[in-house]
N, C-alpha and C positions, 0 to 999 in steps of 0.2 A: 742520435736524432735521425730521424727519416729522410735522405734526401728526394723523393720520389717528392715524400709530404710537403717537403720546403719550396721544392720547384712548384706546384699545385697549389700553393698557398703565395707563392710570388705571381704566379701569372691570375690569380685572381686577384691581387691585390692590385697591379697594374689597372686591368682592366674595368676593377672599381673606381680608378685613381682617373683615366682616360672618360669615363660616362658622366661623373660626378663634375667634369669642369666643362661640359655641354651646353649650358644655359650662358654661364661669361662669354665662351667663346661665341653663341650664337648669338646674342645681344654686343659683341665688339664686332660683329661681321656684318649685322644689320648695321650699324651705324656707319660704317666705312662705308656700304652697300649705298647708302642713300646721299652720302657726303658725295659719291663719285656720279650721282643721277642728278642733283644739284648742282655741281660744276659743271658736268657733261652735256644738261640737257640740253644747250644754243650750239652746240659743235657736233653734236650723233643724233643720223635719223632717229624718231620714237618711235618705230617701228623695230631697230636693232636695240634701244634701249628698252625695248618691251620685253624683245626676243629672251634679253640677255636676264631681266628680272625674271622669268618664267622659268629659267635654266637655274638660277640661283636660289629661286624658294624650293622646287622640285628638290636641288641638293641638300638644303638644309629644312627642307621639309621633312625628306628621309631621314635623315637624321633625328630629327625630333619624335618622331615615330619610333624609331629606331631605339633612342634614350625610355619612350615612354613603356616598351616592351620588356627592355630590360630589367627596368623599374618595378616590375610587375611583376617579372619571374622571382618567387622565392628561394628557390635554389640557382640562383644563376650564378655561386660560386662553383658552383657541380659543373656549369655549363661554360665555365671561361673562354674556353679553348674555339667554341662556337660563335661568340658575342666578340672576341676579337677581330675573327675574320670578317662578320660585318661590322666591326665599323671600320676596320681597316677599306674595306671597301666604299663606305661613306666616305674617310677622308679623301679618298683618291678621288671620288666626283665629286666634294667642294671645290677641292686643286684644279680640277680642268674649268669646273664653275669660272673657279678667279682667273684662273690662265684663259680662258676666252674673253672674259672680259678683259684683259689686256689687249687683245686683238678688234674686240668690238669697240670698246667705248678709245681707242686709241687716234686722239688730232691731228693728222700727219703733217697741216698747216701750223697748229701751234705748239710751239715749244712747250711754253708754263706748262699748257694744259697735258704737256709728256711729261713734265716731270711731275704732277699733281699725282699722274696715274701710275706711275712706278714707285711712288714716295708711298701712296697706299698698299701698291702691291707687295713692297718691301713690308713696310709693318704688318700685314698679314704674316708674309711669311715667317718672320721675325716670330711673329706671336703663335704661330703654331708648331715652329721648330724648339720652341721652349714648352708650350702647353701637350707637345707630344712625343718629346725629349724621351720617357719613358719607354718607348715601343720604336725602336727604328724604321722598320719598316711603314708605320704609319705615317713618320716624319716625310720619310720619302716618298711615299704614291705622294700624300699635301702638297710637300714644294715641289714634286717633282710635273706633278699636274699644273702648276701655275708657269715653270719654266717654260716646259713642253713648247708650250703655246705662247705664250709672251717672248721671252725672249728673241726668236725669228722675226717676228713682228716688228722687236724696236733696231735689232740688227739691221734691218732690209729698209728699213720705209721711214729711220728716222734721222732726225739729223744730226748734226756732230755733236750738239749737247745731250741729245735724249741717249747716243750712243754710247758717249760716257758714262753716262747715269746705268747703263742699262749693267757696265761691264763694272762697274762698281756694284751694281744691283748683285751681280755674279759672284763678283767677291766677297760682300757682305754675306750671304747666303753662305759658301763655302765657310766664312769666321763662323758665323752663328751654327753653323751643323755641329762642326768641329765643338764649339764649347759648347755647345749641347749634348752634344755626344758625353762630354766628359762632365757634364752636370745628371746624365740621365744614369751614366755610371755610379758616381756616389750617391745617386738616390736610390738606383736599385740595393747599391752596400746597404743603406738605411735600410730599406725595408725589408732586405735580408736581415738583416742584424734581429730586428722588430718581431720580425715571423719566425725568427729560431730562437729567440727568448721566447713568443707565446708559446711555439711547441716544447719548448723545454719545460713552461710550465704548465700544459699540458700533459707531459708525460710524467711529471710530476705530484701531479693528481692524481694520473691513472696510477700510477706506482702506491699512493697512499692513500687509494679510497677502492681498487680494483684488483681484485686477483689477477699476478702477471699469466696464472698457467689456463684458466677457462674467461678471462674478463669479466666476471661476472664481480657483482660487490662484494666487497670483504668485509671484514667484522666491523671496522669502525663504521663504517657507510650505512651497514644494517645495523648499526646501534642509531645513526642521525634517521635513518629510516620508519625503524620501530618506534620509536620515540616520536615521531610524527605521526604514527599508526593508533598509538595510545592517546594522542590530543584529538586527534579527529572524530576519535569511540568517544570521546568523554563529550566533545559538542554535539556528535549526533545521540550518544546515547546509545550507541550500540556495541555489537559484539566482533571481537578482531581473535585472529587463531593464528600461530605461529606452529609452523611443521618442520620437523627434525626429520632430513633423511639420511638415511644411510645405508652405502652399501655390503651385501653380505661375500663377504670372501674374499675381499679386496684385497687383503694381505696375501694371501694367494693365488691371486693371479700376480702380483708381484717379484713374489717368489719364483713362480714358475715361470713367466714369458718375461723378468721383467720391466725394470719401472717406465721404460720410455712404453712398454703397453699401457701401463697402471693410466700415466695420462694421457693416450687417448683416449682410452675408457672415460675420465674425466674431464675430458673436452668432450667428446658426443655426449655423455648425461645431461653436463650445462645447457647446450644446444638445444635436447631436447625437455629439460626441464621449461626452458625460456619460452618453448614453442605453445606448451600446452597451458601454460597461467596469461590472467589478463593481464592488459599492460598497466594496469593501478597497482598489479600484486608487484613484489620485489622477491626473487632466488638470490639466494648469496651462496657463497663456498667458505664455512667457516676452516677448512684446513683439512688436508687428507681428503678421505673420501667422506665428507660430512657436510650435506647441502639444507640452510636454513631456506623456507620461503614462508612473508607475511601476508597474512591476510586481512584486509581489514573493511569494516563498515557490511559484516556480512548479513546482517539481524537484528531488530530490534528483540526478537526472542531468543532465546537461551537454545532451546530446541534447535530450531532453525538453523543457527549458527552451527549448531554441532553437525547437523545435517548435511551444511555447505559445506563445511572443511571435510567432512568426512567421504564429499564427492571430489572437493580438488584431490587430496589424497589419492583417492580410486584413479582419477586422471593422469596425477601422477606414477600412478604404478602400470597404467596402463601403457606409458612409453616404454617400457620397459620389456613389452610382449615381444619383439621384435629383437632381432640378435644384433650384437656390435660387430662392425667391421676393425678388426684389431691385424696389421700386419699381415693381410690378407688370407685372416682367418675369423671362422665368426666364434663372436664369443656373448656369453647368456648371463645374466645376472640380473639379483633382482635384490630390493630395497627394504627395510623395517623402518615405517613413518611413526614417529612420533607426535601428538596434536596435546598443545594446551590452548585451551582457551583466555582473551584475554578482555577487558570493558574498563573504561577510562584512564586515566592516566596517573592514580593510584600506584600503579604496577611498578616494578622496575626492571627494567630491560634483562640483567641478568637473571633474576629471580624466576624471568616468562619463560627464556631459553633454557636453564635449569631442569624448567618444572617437563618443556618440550622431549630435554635428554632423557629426563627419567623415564618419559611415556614412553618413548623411542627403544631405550633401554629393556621393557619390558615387552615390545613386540619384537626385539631381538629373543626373549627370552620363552616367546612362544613357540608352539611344535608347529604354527603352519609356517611356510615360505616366504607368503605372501602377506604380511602382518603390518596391523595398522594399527594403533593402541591410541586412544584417549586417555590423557592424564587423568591419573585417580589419584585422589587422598587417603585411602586406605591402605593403600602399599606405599604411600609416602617416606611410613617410617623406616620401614625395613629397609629399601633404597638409599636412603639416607644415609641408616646405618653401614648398606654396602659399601656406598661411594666413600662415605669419612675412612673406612678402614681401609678401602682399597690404594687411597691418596698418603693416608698415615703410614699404610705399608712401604712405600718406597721409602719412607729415611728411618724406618725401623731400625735396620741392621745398624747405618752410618750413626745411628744417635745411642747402640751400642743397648736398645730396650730389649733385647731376644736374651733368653736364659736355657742353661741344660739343664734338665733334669735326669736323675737317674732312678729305672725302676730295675730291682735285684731281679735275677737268675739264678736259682739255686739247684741242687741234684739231690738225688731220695733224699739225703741224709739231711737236709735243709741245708747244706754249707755254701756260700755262695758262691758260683763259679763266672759270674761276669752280671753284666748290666746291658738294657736297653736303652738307648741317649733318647731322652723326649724332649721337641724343641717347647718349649712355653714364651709368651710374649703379655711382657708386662708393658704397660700403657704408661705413661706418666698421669693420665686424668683416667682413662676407664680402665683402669687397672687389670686383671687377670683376664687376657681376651682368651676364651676356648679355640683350641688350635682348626677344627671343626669349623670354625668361622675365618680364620687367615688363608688356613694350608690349599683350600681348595684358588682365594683368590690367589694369593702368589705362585700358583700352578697355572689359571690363565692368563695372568700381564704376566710372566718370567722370572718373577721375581727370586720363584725356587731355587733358580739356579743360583746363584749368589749364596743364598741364607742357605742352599747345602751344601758348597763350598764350604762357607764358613764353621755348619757344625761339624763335618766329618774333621776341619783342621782343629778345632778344639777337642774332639774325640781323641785325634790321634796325638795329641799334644798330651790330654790327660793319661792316658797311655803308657807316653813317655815317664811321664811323674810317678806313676805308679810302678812301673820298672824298676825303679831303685829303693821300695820296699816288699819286704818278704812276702806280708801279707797280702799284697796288691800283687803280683809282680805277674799272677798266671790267670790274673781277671781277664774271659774278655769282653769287648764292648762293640753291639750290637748296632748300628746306625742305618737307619729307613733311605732307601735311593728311590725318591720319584723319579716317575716316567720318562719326563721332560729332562731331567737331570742327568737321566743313564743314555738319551739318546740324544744330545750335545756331540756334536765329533770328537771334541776333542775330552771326553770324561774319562777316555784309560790316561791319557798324558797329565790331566788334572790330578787323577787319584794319585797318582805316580808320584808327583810333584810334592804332593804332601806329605806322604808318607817318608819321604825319602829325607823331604827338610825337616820334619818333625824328627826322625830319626827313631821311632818308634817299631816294637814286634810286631811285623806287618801279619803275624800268626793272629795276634790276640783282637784281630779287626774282623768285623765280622759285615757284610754288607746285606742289608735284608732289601729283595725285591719282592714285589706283587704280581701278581698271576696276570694281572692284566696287560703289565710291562712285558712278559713273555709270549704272551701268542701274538705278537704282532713282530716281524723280522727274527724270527728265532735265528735264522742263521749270524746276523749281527751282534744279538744276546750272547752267543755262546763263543764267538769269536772274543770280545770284549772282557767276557768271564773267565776265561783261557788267559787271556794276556796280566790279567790282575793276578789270577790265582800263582802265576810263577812269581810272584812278591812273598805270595804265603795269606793273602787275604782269604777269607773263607767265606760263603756266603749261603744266605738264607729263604727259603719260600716263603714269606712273610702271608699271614689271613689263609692257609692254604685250606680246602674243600670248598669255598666260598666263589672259585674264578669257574672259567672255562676252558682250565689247560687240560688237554686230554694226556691219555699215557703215553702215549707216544714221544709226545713233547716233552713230558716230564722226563722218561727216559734217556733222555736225549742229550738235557740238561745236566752240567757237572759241579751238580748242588754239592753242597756238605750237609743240609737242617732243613726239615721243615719246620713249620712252627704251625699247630692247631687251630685256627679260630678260636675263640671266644665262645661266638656262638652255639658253639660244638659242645663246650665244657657247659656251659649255666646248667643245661636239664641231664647231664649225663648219669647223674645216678637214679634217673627217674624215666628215665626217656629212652626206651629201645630202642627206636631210628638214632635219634643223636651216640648211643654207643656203639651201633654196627659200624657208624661212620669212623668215629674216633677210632676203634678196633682195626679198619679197615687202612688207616692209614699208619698207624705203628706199622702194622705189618710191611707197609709197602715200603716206608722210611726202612726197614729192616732189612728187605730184600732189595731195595737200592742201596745199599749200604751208608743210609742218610742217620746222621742222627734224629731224634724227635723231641721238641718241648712244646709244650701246652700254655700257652695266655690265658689268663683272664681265668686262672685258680682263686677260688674265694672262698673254700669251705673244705674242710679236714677231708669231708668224706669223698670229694671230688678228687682230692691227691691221692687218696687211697685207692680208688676206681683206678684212676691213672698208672700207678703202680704195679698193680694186678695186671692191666692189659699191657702192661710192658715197656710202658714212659717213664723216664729215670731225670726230667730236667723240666722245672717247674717256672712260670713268672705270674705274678697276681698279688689282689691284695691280699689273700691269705698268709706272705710274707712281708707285703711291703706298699706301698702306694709310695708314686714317683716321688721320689725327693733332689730337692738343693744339692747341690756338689755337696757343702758340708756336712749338712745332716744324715747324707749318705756316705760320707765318709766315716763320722762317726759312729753310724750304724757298721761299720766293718769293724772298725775299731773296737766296737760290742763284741760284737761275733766272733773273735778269736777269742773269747775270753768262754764263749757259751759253747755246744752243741750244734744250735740250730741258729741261724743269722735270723729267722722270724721270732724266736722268743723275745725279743727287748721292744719289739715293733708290734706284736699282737694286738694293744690295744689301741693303735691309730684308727681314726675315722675314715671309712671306705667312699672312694670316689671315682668317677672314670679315669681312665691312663690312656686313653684313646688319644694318638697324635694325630 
């Protein structure tokens, strides 16, 4: 809890507490006022009791003015500290008020009529040393104004009885401070106690309807929010639009400067999202750098409404022109808005924000910058489709649905001389997902990494198995390293780990990279490939003529294999450019002293081509399409028995092997 809060919320509470008991006090003051103008009036000139009422409205005139000012100010919690001081000053001229009427309206000939007027003056006092208990200082200017001046008065000029009364008068005063004092104590305990239960449930509120890092609303709030925004469309009948923002490269500045930058970045967006929407719209932070804001009652037209949301939009990207002060460095980024529209209260809250992410979703996935997407239902499904698979992909592996497949590698003779591992992922309900549709998402959420952990240790485990028979024993097996997966820090201590506990011929492991993996940190590449290659690992230019590595780099590189494209072979016995190329690369595989095999073989006369130019190592469906560990096992199984490991396969049905 706040004590700053707690003290600011005590001293308003007082001073609500001191204003609010101004009408008793000032209806118990008139009454004593006129009780003492009635006894007095046959004993004090009316000229002094004139004097003295004119002194006495004036004080509790102000006052009342005073009260009615207060009364007025709407924030006069804001203003405590001001509203103290005067009335603290109001009590101190009632106190002289009553203290000169002690002096004025005072008998010096009669007794009674002395102790009529110290009997009053006590109960005053009395009643204001409790009704101001609260604020000491206020206690004191009150009685101390009534002492002031009364008390010399009855000292000096009265007689033995008034002067007892007076030193009793003294004493009482002194009792009543005293346990005023300690009644003002445990009242402020109360209202301590009172004021630190509201702010705790106060902060308790903020904690569970308020983002602690920008204040802004958080999801549950902008669910009670929306949900208000959908009843209001349905009674007016109009159109409300909810917007998805989000920022681009937030995980990057993260990385780079980060997370105590990450949110200030996302404390000045808040800031200045709040600035540029009206105060009927709501911004929320639903988590990370992802800012919902509702809009509602924008149109009775359809048009219109898209119009509006599609200018708050603009406004909100237009905060964005301007650089953030990060760490006293500036820094630039900018937002992909998402817009669904929504009209009465049919809808359901998740369903709206859903449909918001997906529009969001697809101005991330435009080429400009600055991107602003209206939800559509024609990309609906596709989206759809992305998201269930990109959600379904994280408990893929743990639910144990990912499979090997193997497709053979053979040499002239057909005989097989190892396999390429293809990951395949079977679905429990959409059964055989094309890897074409996974391998790219679990390359952007990370998922890669994990699921190629896992193949390379089933590779190398299979490996192992095959070790301890004859006809297995000098296979080897080919496994694809994404991008992301070879540049992990720690993937030489990973590979290492595996191989090491599988206990498998780290010779017969073959690690296939892509060209695009290599021209980016070659010297890292090659460092990496160095440290594997003293295990006995070998590795392969996987899709090679298809990238951008020049020779240089390729020379540079301490490959063991390229491997052809595909696209190389389909038209090679028909296609002059596609064989100068394929020609061109045997040769260089030759004179780097790389070996060479060719993918995506599907027709005799293409192996034959291949042969001719100088290729001695074949994979396609002309021998094989990927198969099952067992079917592929039994296909070896064949194979020692045959010539060629493609005879007993020839007549399978031809389909992609593309992982």
């Amino acid at each position: 809890m706040n004590p700053t809060a707690e003290a600011a919320a005590l001293n308003a509470e007082i001073v609500q507490m001191l204003y609010s008991n101004n009408r008793r006090s000032l209806m118990a003051a008139i009454v004593v006022m006129l009780s003492l103008l009635l006894v007095q009036r046959h004993l004090i000139d009316h000229v002094i009791l004139a004097l003295w009422c004119s002194l006495f409205v004036a004080a509790y005139g102000a006052r009342v003015v005073l009260t009615y000012h207060y009364e007025k100010d709407q924030h006069h919690d804001w203003h405590s500290p001001q509203w103290l001081q005067w009335f603290r000053a109001s009590a101190g001229f009632c106190g002289v008020a009553w203290g000169l009427g002690g002096i004025l309206l005072f008998p010096e000939t009669n007794t009674a009529h002395q102790a009529f007027l110290i009997f009053a003056l006590v109960g005053v006092s009395g009643a204001g040393i409790v009704i101001y208990s609260v604020d000491t200082l206020t206690t004191n200017l009150f009685t101390g104004g009534i002492l002031l001046f009364m008390i010399p008065r009855f000292l000096l000029h009265g007689s033995s009885v008034s002067l007892a009364l007076a030193v009793l008068f003294i004493v009482y005063v002194i009792y009543v401070t005293v346990a005023g004092r300690s009644l003002a104590s445990s009242l402020r305990e109360n209202i301590s106690l009172r004021i630190a239960a509201n702010l705790d449930h106060k902060n308790v509120h903020q904690l569970a309807y308020y983002d602690f890092l920008t204040g802004l609303p958080n999801r549950r709030l902008l669910t009670d929010r929306l949900n208000e925004a959908f009843a209001r469309c349905a009674r007016q009948q109009t159109y409300g639009a909810v917007l998805c923002l989000d920022l681009n490269n937030f995980k990057g500045l993260n990385d780079s400067k980060g997370h105590q930058a990450g949110d200030e970045l996302l404390q000045q967006v808040a800031a200045r999202l709040q600035q540029c929407l009206d105060k009927k719209d709501t911004v929320a932070r639903m988590g990370g750098d992802e800012f919902i804001a509702v809009l509602d009652e924008l149109s009775l037209n359809k048009a219109d409404a898209i119009a509006a949301a599609q200018a708050c939009a603009e406004k909100m990207m237009a905060v964005f022109s301007e650089p953030f002060e990060l760490q006293n460095s500036k820094y630039r980024t900018a937002p992909s808005i998402g817009i669904c529209l929504f009209q009465g209260d049919l809808q359901h809250e998740a369903e709206v924000l859903r449909r918001a992410d997906i529009a969001m979703y697809q101005a991330k996935k435009s080429d400009k910058r600055h991107s602003i997407q209206m939800y559509d239902e024609l990309v609906h499904p596709a989206v759809e489709m992305r998201a269930t698979l990109e959600n379904e992909l994280a408990f893929a592996l743990q639910a144990n649905q990912f499979e090997l497949y193997y497709q053979v590698q053979v040499n002239e003779l057909e005989q097989p001389t190892g396999a390429e591992v293809l990951l395949r992922w079977l679905h429990p309900t959409m059964g055989m997902i094309p890897p074409d549709q996974f391998i790219p998402l679990a390359e952007e959420n990370g998922e890669i990494v994990p699921i190629g952990q896992w193949v390379l240790a089933q590779a190398c485990y299979q490996l192992k198995v095959w070790s301890r028979f004859a006809h297995t024993a000098q296979l080897k097996l080919s496994v694809n390293v994404s991008a992301i997966q070879f540049s992990q820090p720690d993937f030489v201590p990973m590979v290492t780990e595996i191989v090491l506990a599988s206990g498998c011929d780290a010779r017969n492991l073959r690690l296939e990279l892509t060209e695009s993996l290599i021209v980016k940190n070659i010297d890292e590449v090659i460092e990496k490939i160095n440290a594997l290659k003293t295990l006995g690992i070998t590795f392969s230019l996987d899709d090679f003529g298809v990238g951008q590595s020049s020779l240089s780099v390729l020379k540079r590189l301490p490959l063991d294999e390229l491997k052809i494209d595909r696209s190389f072979i389909k038209d090679i016995a028909d296609n002059n450019y596609d064989s100068f190329i394929v020609q061109t690369i045997i040769n260089m595989g030759k004179n780097l002293s790389h070996s060479v095999i060719a993918e995506g073989v599907e027709m005799q006369q293409q192996m034959a081509t291949l042969q001719h130019m100088g290729c001695h190592a074949f994979q396609g469906f002309l021998f094989s399409r990927p198969l099952p560990l067992a079917e592929f096992e039994a296909c070896l199984q064949s194979a020692t028995q045959t010539t060629a490991f493609g005879t007993p396969l020839t007549p399978v049905k031809l389909f992609s092997s593309t992982l």
